[in-house]
Backbone as JSON, one array per atom type, in Angstrom:
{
  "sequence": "XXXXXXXXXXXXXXXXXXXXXXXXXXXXXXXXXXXXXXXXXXXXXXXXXXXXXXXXXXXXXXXXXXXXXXXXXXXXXXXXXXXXXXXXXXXXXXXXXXXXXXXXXXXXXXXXXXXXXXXXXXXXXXXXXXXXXXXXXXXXXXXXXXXXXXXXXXXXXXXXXXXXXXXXXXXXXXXXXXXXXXXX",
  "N": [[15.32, 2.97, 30.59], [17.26, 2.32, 27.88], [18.66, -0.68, 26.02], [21.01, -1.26, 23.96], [19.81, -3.51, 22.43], [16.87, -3.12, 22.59], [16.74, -0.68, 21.13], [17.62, -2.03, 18.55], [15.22, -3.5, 18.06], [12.95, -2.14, 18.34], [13.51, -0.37, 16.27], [13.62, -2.35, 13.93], [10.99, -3.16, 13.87], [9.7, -0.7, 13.42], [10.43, -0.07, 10.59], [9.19, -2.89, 9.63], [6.55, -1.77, 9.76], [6.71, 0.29, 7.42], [7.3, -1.39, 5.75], [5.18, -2.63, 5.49], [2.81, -0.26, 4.71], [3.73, 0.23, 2.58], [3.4, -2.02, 0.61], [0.38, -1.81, 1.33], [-0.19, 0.87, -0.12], [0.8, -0.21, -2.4], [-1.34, -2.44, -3.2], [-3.59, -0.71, -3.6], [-2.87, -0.13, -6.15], [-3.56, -0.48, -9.66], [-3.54, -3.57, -11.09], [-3.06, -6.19, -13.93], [-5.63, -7.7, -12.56], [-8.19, -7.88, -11.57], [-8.98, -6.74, -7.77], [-10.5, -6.32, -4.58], [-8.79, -4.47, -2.95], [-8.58, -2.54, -5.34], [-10.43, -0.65, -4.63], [-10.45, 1.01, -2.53], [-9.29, 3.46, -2.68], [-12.18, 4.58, -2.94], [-14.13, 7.1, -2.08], [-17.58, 7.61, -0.74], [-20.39, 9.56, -0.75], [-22.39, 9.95, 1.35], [-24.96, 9.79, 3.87], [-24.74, 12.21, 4.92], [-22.12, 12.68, 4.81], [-18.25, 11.74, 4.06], [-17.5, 8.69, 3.47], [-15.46, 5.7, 3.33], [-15.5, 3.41, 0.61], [-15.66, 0.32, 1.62], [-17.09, 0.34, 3.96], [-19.77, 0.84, 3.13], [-20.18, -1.05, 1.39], [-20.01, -4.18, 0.05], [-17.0, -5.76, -1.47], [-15.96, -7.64, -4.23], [-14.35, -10.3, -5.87], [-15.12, -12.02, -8.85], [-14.1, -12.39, -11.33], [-11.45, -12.62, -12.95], [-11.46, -10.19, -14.41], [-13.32, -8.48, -13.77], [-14.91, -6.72, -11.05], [-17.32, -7.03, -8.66], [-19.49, -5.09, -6.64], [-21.55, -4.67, -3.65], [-23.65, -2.97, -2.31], [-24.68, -2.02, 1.0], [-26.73, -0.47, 2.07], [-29.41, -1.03, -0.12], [-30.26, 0.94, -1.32], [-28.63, 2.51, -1.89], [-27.44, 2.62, -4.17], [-26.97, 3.91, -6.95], [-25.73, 6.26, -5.81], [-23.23, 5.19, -5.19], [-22.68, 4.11, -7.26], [-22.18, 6.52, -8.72], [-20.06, 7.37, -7.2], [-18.2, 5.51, -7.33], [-17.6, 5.85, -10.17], [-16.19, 8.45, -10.74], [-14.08, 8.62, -9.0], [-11.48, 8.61, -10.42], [-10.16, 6.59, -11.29], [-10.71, 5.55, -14.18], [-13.0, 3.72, -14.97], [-15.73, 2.63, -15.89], [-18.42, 1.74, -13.82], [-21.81, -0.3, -13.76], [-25.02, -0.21, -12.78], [-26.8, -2.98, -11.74], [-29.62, -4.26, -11.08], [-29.48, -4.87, -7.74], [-26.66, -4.64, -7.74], [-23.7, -3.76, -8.25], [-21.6, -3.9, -11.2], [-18.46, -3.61, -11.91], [-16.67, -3.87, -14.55], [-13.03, -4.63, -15.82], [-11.04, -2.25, -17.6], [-8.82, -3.45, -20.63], [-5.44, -2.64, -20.11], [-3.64, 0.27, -21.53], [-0.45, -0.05, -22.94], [1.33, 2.23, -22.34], [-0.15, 3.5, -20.25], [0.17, 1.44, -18.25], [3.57, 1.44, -18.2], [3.25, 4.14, -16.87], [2.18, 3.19, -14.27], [4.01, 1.77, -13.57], [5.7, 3.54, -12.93], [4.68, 5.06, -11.42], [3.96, 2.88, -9.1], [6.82, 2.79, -8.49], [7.54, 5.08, -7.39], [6.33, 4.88, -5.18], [7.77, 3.08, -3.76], [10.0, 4.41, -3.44], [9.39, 6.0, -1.45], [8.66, 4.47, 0.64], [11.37, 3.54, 1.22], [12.45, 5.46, 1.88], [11.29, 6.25, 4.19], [12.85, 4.11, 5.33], [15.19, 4.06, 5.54], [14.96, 6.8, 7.12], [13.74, 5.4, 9.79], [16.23, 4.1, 10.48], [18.77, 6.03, 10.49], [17.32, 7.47, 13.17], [17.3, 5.36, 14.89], [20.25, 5.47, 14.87], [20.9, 7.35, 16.09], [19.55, 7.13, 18.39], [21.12, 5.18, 19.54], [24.06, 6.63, 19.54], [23.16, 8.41, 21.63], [22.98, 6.37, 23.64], [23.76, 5.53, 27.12], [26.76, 4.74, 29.28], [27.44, 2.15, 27.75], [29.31, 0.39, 26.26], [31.82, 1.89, 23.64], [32.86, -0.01, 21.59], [30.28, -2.17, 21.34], [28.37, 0.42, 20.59], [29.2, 0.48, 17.97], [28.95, -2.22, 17.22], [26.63, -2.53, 17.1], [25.87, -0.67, 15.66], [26.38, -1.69, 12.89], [24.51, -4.18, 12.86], [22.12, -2.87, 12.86], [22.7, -1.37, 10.13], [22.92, -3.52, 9.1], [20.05, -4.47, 8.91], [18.74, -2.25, 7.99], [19.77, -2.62, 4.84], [18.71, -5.36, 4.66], [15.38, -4.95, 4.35], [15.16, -2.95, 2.55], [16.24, -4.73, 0.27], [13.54, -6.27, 1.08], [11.68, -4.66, -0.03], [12.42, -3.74, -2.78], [12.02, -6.57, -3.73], [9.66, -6.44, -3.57], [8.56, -4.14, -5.38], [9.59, -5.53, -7.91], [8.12, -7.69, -8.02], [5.32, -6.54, -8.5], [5.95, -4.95, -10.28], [6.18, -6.76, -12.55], [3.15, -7.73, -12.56], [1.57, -5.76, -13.23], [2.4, -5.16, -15.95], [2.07, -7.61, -16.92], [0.04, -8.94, -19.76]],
  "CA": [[16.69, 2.91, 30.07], [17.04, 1.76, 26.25], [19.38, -0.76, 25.33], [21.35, -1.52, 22.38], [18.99, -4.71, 21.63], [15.73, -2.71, 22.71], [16.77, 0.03, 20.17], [17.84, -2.71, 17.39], [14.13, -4.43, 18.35], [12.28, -0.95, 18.18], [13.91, 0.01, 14.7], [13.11, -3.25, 13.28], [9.6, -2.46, 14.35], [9.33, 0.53, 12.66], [10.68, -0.61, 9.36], [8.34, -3.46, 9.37], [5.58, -0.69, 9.55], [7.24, 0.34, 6.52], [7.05, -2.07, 4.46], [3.27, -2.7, 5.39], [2.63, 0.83, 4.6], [4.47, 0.02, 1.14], [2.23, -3.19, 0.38], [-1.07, -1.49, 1.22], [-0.04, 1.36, -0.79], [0.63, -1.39, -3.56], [-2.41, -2.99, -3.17], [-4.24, 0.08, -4.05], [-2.3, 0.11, -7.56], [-4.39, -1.77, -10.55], [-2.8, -4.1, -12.28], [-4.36, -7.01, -14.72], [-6.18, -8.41, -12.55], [-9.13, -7.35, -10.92], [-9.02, -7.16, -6.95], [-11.33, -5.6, -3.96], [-7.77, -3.21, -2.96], [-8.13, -1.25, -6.25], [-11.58, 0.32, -4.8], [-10.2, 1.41, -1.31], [-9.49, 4.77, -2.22], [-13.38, 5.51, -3.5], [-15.25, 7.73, -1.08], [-18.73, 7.39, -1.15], [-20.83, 10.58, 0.02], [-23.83, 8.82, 2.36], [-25.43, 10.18, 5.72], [-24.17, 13.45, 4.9], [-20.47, 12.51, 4.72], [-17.75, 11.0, 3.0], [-17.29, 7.28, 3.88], [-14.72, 4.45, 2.34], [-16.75, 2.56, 0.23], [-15.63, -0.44, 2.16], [-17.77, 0.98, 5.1], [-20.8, 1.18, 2.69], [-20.62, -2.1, 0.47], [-19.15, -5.07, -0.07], [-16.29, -5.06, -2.73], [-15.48, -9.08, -4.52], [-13.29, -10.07, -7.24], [-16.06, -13.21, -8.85], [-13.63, -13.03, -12.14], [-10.18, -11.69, -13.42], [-11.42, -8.78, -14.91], [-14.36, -8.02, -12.78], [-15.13, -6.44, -9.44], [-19.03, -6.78, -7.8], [-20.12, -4.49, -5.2], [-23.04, -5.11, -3.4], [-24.1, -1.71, -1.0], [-25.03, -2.93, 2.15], [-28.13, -0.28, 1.84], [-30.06, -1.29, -1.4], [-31.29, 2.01, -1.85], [-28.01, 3.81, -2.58], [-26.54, 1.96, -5.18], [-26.79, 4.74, -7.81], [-24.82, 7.02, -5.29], [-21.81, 4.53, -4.91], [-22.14, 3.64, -8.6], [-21.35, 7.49, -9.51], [-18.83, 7.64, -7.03], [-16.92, 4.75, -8.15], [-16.9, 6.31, -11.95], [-16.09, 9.76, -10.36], [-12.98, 8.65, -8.28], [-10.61, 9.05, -11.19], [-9.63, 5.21, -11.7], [-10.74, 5.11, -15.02], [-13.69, 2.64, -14.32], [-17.5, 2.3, -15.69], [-19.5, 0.84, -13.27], [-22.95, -0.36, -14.03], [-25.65, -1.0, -11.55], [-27.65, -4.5, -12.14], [-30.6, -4.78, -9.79], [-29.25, -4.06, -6.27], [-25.15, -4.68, -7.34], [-22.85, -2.47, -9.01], [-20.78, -4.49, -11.75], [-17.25, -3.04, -12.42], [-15.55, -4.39, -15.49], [-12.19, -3.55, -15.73], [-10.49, -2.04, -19.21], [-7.43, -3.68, -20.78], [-4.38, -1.26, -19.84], [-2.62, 0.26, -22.69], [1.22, -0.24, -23.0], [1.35, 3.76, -21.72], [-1.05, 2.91, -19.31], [1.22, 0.51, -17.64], [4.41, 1.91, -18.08], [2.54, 4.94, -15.96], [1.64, 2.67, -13.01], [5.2, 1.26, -12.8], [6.19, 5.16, -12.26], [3.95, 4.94, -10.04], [4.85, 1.38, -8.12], [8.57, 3.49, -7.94], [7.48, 6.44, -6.56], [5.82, 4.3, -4.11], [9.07, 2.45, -3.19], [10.88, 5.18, -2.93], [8.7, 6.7, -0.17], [8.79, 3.36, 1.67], [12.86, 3.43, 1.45], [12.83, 6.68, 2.75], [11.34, 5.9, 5.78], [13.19, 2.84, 5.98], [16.42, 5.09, 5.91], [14.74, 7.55, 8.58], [14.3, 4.71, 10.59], [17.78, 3.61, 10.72], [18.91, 7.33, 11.01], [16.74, 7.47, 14.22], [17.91, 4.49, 15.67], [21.66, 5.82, 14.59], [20.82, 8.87, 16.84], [19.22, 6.71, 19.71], [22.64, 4.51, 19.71], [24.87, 7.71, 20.15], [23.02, 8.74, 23.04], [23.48, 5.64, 25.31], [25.1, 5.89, 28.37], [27.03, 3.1, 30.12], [27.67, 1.6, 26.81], [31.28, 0.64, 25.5], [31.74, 2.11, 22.15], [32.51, -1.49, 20.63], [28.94, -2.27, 22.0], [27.54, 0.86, 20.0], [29.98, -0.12, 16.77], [28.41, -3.57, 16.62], [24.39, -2.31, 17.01], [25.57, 0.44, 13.84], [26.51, -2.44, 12.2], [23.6, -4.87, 12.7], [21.37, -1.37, 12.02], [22.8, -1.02, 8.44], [22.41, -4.7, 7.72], [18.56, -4.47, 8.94], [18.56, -1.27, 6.76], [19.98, -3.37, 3.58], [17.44, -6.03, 4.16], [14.21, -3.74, 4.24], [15.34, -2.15, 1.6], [16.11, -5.62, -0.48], [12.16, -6.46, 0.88], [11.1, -3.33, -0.85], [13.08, -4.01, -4.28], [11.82, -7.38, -4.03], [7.79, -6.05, -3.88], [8.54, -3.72, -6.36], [9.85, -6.28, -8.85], [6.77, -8.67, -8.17], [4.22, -5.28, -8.77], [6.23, -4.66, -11.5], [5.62, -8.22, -12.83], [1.91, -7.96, -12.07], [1.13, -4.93, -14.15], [3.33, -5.83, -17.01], [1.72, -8.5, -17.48], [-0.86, -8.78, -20.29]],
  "C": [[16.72, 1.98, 28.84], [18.49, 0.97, 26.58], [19.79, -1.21, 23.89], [20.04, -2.84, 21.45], [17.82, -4.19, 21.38], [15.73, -1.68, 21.43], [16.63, -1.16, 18.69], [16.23, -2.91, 17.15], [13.3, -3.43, 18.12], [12.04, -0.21, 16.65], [13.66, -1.07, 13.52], [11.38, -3.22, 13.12], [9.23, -1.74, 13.22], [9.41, 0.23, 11.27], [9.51, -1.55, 8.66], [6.88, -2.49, 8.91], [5.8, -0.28, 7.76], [6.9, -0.43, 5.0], [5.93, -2.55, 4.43], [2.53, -1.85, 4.93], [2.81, 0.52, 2.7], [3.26, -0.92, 0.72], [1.11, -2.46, 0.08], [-1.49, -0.66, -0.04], [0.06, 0.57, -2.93], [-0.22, -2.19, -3.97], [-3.82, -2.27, -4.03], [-3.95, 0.43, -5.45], [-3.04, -0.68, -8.66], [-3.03, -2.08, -11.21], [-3.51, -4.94, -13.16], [-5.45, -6.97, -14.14], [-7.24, -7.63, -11.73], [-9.05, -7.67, -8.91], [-9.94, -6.0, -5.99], [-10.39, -4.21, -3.54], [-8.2, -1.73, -3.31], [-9.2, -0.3, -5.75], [-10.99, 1.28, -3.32], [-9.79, 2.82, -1.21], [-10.93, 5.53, -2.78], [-13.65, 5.86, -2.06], [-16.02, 7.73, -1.36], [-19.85, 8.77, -0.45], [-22.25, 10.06, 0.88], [-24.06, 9.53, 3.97], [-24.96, 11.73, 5.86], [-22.53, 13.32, 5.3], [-19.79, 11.52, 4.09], [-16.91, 9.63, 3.84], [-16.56, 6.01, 3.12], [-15.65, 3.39, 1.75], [-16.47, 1.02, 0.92], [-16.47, -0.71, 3.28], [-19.12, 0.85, 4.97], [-21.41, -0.18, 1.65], [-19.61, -2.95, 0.5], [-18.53, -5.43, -1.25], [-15.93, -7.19, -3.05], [-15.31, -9.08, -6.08], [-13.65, -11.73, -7.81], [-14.8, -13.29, -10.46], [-12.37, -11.96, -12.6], [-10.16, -9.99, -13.54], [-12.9, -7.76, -14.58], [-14.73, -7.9, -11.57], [-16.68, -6.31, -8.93], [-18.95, -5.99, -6.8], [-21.3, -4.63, -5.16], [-22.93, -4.09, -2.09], [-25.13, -2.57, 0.26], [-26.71, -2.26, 2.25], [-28.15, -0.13, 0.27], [-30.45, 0.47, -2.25], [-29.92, 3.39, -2.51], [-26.76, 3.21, -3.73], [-26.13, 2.87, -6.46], [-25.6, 5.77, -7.3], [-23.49, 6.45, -5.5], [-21.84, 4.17, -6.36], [-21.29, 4.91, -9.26], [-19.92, 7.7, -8.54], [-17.68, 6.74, -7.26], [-16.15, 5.34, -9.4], [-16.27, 7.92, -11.69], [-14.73, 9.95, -9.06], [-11.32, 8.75, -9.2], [-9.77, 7.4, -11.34], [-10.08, 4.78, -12.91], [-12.07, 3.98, -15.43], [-15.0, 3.38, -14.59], [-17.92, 1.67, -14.95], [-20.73, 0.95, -14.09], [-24.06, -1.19, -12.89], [-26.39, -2.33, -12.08], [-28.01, -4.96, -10.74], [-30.05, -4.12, -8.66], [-27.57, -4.65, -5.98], [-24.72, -4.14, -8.33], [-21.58, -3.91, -10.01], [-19.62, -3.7, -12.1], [-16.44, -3.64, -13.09], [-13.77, -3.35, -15.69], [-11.4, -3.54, -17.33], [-9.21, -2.69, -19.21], [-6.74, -2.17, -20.42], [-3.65, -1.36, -21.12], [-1.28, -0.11, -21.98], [1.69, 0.99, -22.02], [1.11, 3.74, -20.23], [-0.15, 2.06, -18.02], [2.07, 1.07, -17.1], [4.36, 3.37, -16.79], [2.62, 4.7, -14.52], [3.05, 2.3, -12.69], [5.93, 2.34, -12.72], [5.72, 4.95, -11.32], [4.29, 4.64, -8.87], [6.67, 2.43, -7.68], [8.58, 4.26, -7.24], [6.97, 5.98, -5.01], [6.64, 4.02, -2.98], [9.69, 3.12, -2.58], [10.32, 5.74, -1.35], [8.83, 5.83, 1.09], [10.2, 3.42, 2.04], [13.4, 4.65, 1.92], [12.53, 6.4, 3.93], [11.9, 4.4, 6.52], [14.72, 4.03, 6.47], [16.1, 5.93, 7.21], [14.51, 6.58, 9.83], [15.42, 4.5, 10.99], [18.4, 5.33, 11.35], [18.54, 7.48, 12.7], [17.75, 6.8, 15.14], [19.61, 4.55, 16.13], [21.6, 6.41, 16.51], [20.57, 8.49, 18.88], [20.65, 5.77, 20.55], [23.54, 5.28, 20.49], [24.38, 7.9, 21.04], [23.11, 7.71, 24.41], [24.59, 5.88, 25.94], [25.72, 4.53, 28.96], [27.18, 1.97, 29.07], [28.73, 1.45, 25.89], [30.93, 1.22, 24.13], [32.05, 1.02, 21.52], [30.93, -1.62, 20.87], [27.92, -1.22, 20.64], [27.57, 0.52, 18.65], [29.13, -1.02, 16.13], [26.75, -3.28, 16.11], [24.85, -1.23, 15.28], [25.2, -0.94, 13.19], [24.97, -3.58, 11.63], [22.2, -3.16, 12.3], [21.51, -1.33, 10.7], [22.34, -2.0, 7.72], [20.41, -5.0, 7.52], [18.26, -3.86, 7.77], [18.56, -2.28, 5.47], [18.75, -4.74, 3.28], [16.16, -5.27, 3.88], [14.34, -3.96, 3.12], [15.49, -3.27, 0.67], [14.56, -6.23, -0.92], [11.75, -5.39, -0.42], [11.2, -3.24, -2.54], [12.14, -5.58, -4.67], [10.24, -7.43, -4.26], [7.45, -5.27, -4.94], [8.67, -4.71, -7.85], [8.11, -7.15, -9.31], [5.26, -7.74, -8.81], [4.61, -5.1, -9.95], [5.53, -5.24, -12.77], [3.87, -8.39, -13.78], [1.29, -6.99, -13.06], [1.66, -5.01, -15.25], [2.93, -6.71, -17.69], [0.37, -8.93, -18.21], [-1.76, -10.16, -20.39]]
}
């Protein structure tokens, strides 16, 4: 039997998800600076399948504008070097000895402006499912039983203002991403 708090406590939940989902997704975005994130969507083809290069090497961020990998086996460093330059991030690697150096290019102005499409489109996706959360939780509200309607009134209420925060988080990660790539 759900009540009003367990729903509130459930939907807060979910949201949180949300905006972790958002982050990670943000994480994976380049901006200036060089970080281990930006590599997390290479796949690496190894053992006869395709493996996160996280899985396959170790990814470190030794200076602003440079990322090291170091393949955990020595012997396939050429493999993970082409699939770094072959994941569509824009990105020469170069192997040196038994580690993969990845310098990263200034971003044009274009370039930028691009990624903070991007960062939005991101947001938005996160603030959608912050909204379908709430929605949900709407839906789970209406159906209690044994529950005054003041009772359900008040949970909308604290529901919308959850909603409005989220959704302030979300504006407020966007801004800082914004920030972050923007900045030359």
């Amino acid at each position: 039997m759900s009540t009003t708090q367990q729903i509130l406590k459930d939907t807060r939940g979910h949201m949180d998800k949300a905006i972790e989902s958002t982050k990670h997704h943000f994480s994976g975005v380049r901006s200036g600076k060089a970080t281990p994130a930006l590599l997390d969507t290479v796949r690496v083809e190894m053992y006869g399948q395709q493996m996160p290069l996280n899985q396959v090497a170790g990814v470190n961020a030794p200076e602003p504008r440079v990322l090291i990998v170091t393949p955990f086996d020595k012997g396939q460093v050429k493999t993970i070097e082409k699939a770094i330059r072959d994941a569509g991030l824009g990105l020469e690697p170069s192997a040196q000895g038994q580690m993969i150096r990845v310098p990263l290019p200034q971003m044009t102005e274009q370039r930028r402006k691009e990624l903070v499409k991007h960062v939005h489109k991101l947001a938005e996706d996160g603030k959608i499912a912050i909204r379908h959360n709430r929605t949900e939780g709407r839906d789970r509200l209406k159906k209690l039983q044994g529950v005054s309607e003041d009772d359900v009134k008040q949970a909308e209420k604290e529901l919308q203002k959850l909603h409005d925060d989220f959704i302030r988080k979300i504006d407020d990660l966007v801004k800082t991403k914004e920030a972050e790539i923007m900045e030359v």
